[in-house]
N, C-alpha and C positions, 0 to 999 in steps of 0.2 A: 580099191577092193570092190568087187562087183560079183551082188547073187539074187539069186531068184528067189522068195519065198511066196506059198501057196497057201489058201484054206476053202474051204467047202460051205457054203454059209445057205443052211436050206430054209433058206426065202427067195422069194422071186428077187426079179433084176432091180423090179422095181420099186420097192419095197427096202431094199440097200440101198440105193440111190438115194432114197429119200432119207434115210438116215446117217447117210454118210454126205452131204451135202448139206448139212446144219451145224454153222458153227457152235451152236449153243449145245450138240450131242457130244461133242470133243471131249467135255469134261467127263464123261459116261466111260470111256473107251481108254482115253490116256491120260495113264497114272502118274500125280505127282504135278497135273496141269494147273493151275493157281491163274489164271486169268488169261483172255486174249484181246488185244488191240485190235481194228482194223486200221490200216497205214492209208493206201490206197486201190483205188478200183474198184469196178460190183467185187463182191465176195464171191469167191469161187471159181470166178470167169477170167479170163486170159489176162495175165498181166497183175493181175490182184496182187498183193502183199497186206501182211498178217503177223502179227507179232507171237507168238507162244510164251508164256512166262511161267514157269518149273519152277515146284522147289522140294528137291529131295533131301528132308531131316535139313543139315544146317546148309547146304548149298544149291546154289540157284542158279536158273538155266535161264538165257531168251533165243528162241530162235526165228526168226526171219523166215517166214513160207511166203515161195513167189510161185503162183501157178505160171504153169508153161503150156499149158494144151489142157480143155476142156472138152469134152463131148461125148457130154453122160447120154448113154448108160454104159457106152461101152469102154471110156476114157477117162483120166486124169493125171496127170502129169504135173512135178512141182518141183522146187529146190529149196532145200532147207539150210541155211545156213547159219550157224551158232559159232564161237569161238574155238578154232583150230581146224572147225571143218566143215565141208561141203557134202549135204546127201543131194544127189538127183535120182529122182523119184519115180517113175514110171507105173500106174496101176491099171489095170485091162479088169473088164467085168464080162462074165461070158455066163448066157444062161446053160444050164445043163437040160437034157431029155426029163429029169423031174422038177422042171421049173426049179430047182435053186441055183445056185451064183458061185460060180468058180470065181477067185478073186486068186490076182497073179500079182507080185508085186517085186518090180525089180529097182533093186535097189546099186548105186555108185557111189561108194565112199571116198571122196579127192580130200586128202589132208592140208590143212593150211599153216600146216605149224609143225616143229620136228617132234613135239611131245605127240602130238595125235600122228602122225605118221606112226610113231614105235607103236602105240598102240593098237591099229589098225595092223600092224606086221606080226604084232607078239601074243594080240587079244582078238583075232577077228570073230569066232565064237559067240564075244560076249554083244557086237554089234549082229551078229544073223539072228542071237537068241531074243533081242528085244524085238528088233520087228518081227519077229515070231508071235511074240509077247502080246503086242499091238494088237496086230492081225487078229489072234483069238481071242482079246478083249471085245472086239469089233462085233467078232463071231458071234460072242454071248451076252454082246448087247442089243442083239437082232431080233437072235434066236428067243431068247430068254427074258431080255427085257433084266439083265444083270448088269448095273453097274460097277463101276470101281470106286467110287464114291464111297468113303467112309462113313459108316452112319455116326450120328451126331450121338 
């Protein structure tokens, strides 16, 4: 399964770069993040791997980020791989005529399992709606300086 999602994020280029290029802002943006590993590589840069560790209410996620292409401001490209499936990742930063950040993100879902296949065939929906989800987390953590972070 393969689609584009977009957002509009009015700050400059540069400015998203810089918050979106710290592992430590992750927990800001996505929801349900519970810690991250570095495996190997610089962080960020070609080849890096990254562990993600989820936990939503009683069940828990790890997923495996391996950058594939760096080259901020305009670039970043990754694969995300967790149990039953494979996202490749593709994101483009492009400044607009009032200095903010059109942000493109195309996303490929390959299924590694026949339960995530169905899913992917019966629910695609609910995979375009989270990184939607992301995306304007990202947005209004820019913008706004809004986390998702529950207060204590």
């Amino acid at each position: 399964m393969q689609y584009v999602t977009e957002v509009l994020i009015k700050k400059s280029i540069s400015e998203v770069i810089e918050k979106l290029d710290s592992t430590e802002n992750l927990k800001h943006w996505h929801n349900g993040l519970v810690s991250t590993e570095h495996i190997s590589g610089t962080p960020n840069e070609l080849g890096a791997t990254m562990r993600l560790n989820y936990s939503f209410g009683k069940r828990t996620m790890q997923i495996i980020e391996t950058v594939t292409k760096q080259n901020f401001p305009n670039e970043f490209h990754a694969s995300y791989t967790t149990e039953g499936v494979r996202n490749i990742q593709e994101n483009y930063f492009k400044s607009t005529q009032d200095n903010y950040t059109q942000w493109t993100s195309k996303n490929e879902f390959q299924p590694t399992s026949f339960k995530m296949s169905a899913m992917l065939f019966f629910m695609p929906r609910a995979f375009k709606k989270q990184t939607k989800t992301y995306l304007n987390n990202f947005k209004n953590f820019v913008e706004n300086g809004t986390s998702v972070l529950k207060s204590a």
